[in-house]
C-alpha positions as protocol buffer text, in pm:
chain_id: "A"
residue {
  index: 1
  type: UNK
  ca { x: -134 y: -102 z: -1541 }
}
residue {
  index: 2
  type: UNK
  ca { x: -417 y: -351 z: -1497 }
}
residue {
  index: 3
  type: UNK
  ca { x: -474 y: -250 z: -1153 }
}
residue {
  index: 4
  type: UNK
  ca { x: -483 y: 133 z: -1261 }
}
residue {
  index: 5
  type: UNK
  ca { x: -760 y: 31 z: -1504 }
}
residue {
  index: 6
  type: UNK
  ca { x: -966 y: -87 z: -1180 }
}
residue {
  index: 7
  type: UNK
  ca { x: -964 y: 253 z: -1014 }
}
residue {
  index: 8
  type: UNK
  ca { x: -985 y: 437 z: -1324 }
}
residue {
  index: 9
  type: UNK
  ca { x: -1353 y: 436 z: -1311 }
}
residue {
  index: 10
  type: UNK
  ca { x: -1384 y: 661 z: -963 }
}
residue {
  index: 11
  type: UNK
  ca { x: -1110 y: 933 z: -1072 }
}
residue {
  index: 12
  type: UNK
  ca { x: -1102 y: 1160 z: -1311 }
}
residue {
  index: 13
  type: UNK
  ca { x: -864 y: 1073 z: -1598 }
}
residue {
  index: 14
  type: UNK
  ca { x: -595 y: 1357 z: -1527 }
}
residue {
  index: 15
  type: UNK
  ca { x: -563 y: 1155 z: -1210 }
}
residue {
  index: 16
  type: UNK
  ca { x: -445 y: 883 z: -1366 }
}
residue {
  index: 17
  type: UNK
  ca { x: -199 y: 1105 z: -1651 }
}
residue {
  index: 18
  type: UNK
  ca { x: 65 y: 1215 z: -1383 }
}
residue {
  index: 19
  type: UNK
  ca { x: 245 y: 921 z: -1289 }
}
residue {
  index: 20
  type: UNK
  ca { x: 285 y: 1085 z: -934 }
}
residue {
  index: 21
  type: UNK
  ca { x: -45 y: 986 z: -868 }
}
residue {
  index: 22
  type: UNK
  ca { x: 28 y: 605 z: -996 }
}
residue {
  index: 23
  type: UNK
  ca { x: 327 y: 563 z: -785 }
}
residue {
  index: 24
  type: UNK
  ca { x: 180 y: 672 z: -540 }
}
residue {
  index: 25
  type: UNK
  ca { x: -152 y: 446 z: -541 }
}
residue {
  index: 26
  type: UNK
  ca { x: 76 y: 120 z: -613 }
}
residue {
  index: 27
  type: UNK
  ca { x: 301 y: 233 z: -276 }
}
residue {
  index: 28
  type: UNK
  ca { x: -4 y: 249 z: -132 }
}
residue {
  index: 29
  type: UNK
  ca { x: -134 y: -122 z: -206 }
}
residue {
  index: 30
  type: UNK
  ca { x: 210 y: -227 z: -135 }
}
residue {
  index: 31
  type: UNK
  ca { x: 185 y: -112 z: 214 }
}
residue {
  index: 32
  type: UNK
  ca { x: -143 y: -254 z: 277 }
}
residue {
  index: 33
  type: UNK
  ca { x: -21 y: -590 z: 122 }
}
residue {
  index: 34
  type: UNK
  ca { x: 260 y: -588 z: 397 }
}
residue {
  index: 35
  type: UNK
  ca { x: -4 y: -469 z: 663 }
}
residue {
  index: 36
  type: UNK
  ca { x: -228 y: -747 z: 614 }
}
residue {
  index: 37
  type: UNK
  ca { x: 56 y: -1013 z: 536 }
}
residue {
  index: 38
  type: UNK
  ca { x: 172 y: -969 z: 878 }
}
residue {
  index: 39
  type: UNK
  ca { x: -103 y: -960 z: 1039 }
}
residue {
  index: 40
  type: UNK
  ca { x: -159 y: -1274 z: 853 }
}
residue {
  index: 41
  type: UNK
  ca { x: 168 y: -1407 z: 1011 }
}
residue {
  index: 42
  type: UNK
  ca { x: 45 y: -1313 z: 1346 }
}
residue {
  index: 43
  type: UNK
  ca { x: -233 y: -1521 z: 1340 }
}
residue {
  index: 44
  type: UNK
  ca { x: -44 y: -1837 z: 1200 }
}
residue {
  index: 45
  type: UNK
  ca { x: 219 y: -1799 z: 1426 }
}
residue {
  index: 46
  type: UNK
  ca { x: -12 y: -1676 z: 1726 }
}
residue {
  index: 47
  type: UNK
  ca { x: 174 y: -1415 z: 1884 }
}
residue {
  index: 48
  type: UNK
  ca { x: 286 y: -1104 z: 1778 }
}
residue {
  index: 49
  type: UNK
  ca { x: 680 y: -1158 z: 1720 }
}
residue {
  index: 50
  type: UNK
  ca { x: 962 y: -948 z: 1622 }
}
residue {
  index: 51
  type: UNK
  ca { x: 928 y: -1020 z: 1257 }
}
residue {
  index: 52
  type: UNK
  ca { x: 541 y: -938 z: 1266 }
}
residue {
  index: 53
  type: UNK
  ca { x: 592 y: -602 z: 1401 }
}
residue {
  index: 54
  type: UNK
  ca { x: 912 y: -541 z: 1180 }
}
residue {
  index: 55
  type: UNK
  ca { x: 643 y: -624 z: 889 }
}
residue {
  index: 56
  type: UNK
  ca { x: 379 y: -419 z: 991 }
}
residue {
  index: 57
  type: UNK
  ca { x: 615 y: -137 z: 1061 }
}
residue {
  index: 58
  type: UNK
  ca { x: 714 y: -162 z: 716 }
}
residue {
  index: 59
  type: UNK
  ca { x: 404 y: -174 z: 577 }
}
residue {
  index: 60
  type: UNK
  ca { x: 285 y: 129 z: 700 }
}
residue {
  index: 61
  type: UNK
  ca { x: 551 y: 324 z: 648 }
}
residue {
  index: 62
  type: UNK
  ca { x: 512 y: 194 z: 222 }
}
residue {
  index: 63
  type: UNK
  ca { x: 128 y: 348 z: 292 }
}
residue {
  index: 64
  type: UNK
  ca { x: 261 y: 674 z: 433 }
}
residue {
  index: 65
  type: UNK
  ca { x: 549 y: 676 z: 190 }
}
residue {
  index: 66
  type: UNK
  ca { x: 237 y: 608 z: -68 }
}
residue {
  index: 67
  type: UNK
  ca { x: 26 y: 904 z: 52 }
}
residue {
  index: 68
  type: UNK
  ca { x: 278 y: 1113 z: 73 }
}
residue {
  index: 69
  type: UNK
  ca { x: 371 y: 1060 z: -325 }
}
residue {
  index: 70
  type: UNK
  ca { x: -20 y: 1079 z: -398 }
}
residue {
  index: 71
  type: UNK
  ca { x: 0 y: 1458 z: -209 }
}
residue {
  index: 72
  type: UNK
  ca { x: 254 y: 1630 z: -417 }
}
């Protein structure tokens, strides 16, 4: 809920009511977490592996999952 408090300021507060719209934001983070983790991981292990691109797969497919929620 803490994070929702951050953004609160740049969206209107019916925004914020469904909790559609929250869900959706939090997949959202979640995915770009996992985006930059493994691209994080790419750089420590110096090569894009298996595991990287498994990662970032995932993590954009959270994001789109994420948009997706914040569009219906």
């Amino acid at each position: 809920m803490a994070l929702a408090l951050l953004f609160a300021a740049g969206a209107p507060g019916s925004f914020w009511a469904s909790p559609s719209n929250v869900s959706g934001v939090v997949w959202v983070l979640i995915g770009l977490a996992g985006i930059a983790f493994s691209l994080v991981l790419a750089k420590a292990l110096k090569r894009f592996n298996g595991l990287v691109w498994a990662l970032l797969l995932a993590g954009i497919g959270i994001g789109v999952y994420g948009a997706w929620r914040l569009g219906s």
